[in-house]
C-alpha positions in Angstrom: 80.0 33.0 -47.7 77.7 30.0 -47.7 75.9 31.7 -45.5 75.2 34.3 -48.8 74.8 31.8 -51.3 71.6 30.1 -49.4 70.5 33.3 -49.1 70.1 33.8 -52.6 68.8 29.7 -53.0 65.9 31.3 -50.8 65.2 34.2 -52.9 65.5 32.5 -56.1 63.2 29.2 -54.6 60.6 31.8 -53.7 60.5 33.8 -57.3 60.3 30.4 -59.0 57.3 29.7 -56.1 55.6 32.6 -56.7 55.3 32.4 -60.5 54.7 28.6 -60.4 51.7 30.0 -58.5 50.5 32.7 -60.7 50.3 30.3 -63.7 48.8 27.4 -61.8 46.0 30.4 -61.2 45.9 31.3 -64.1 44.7 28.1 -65.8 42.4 27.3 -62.6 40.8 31.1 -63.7 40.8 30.1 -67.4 38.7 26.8 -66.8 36.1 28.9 -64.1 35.7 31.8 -65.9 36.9 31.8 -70.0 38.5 35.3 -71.1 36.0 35.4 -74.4 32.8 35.2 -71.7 34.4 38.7 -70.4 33.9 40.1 -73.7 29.9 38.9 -73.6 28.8 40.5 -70.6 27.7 44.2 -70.2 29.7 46.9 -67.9 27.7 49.6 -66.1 29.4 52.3 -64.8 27.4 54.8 -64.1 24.7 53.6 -66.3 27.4 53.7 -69.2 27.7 50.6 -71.0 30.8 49.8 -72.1 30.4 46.4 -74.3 27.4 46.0 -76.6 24.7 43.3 -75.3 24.5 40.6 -77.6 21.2 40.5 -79.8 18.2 38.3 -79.2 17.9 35.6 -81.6 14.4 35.3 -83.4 13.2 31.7 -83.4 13.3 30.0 -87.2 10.1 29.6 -88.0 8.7 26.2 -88.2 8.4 24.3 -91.6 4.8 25.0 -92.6 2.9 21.7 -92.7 -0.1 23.5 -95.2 1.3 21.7 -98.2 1.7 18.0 -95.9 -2.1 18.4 -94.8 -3.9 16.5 -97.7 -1.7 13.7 -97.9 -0.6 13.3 -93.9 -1.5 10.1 -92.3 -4.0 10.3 -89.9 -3.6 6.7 -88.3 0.1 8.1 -87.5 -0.8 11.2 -86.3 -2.9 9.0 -84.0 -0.5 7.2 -82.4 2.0 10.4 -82.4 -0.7 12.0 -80.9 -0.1 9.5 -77.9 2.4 11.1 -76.2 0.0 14.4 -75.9 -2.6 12.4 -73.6 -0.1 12.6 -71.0 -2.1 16.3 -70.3 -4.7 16.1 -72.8 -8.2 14.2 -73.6 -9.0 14.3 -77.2 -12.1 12.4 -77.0 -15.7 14.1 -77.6 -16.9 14.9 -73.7 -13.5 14.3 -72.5 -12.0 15.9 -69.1 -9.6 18.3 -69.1 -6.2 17.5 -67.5 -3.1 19.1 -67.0 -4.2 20.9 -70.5 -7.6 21.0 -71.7 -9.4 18.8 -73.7 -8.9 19.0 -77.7 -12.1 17.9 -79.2 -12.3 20.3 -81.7 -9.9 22.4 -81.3 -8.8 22.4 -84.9 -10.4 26.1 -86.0 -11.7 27.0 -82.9 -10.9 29.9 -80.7 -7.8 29.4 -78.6 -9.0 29.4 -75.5 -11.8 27.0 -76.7 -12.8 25.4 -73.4 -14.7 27.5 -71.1 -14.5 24.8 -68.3 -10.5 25.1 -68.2 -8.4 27.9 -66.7 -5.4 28.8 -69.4 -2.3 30.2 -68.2 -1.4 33.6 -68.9 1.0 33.0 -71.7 -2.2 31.4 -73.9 -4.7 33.6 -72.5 -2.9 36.6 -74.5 -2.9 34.6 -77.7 -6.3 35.7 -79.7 -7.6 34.2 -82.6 -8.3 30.9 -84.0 -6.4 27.5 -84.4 -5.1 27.8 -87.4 -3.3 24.6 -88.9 0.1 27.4 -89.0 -0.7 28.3 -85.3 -1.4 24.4 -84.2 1.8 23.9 -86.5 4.2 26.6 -84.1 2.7 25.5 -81.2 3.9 21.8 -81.3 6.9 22.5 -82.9 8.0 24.4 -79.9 5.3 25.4 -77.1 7.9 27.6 -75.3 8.4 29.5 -78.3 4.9 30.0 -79.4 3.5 31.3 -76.3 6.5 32.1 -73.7 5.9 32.2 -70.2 3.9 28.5 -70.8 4.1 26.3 -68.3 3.5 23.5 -70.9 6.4 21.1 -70.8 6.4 19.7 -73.7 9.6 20.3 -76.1 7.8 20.1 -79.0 8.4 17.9 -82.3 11.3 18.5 -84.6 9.3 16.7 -87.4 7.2 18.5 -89.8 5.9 15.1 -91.1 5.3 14.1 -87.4 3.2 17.5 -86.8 1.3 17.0 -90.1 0.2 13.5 -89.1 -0.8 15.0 -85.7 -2.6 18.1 -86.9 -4.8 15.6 -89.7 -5.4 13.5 -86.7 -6.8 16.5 -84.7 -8.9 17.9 -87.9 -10.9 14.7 -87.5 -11.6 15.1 -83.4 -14.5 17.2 -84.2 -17.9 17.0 -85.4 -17.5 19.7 -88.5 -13.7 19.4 -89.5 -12.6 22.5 -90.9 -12.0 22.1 -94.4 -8.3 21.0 -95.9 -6.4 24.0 -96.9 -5.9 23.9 -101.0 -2.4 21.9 -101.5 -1.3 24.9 -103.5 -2.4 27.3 -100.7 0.7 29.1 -99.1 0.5 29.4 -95.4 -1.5 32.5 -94.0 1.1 35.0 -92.0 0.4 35.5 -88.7 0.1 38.8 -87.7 2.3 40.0 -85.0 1.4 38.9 -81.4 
């Protein structure tokens, strides 16, 4: 009879074992791999899908910096515009680096330097530089033209970009004219 009774010790030590273990992998599972992600990802089967792919945000656009132009400080735009010469002259003659060289870019064509090789993602983007387009493009490069291989994370400040984009107006010989401070920003037509 005792014989019996450690019998059933063993059984019931290795049910209390085996769900001890099921719940310890259970919360290791939780922690690796959260049930809600499940309900993110798509199923194929057999080309069926069977859980809807989530939708791609579209970037906020950027505060427009039109109405900031005419009273934007040029001396701080200056010396925001310091952390650009890591990749870029702005001095009349200057070398291109990493990016090209932004004397005059301000109304120019966007691929304004002949003498510097743009990557693909800016050699799609026609047009001019617009103070809107200058405006998108610092605000978030990667956004602006995707596929960049322009580094920079861009500035969250539309008083910072202002000040920058003033200070670029006046790299030039003929600086385009000051938009009118009543002058909504011109839409840019789809890319």
């Amino acid at each position: 009879m005792a014989s019996s009774s450690l019998e059933w010790n063993k059984i019931a030590g290795a049910v209390l074992v085996a769900l001890l273990a099921v719940k310890v992998i259970g919360i290791v599972g939780e922690k690796v791999y959260h049930p809600k992600m499940l309900e993110k990802n798509v199923l194929e089967i057999e080309g069926v899908q069977t859980a809807a792919q989530p939708q791609a945000k579209t970037p906020a656009a950027p505060e427009p910096v039109t109405p900031l132009l005419a009273s934007a400080d040029v001396a701080a735009g200056k010396k925001s515009f310091a952390k650009c010469l890591v990749c870029h002259t702005d001095e009349k003659g200057g070398p291109n680096k990493i990016g090209p060289n932004l004397w005059g870019v301000v109304g120019a064509k966007k691929q304004h330097r002949d003498d510097y090789k743009y990557s693909g993602a800016f050699a799609k983007i026609g047009g001019n530089w617009g103070y809107e387009d200058i405006n998108k493009l610092i605000t978030k490069p990667s956004a602006f033209a995707p596929g960049t291989k322009m580094t920079f994370a861009g500035d969250p400040s539309v008083k910072d970009r202002a000040n920058i984009i003033a200070y670029l107006r006046t790299q030039s010989d003929s600086p385009p004219p000051l938009p009118a401070p009543s002058q909504s920003p011109p839409q840019s037509s789809p890319q």
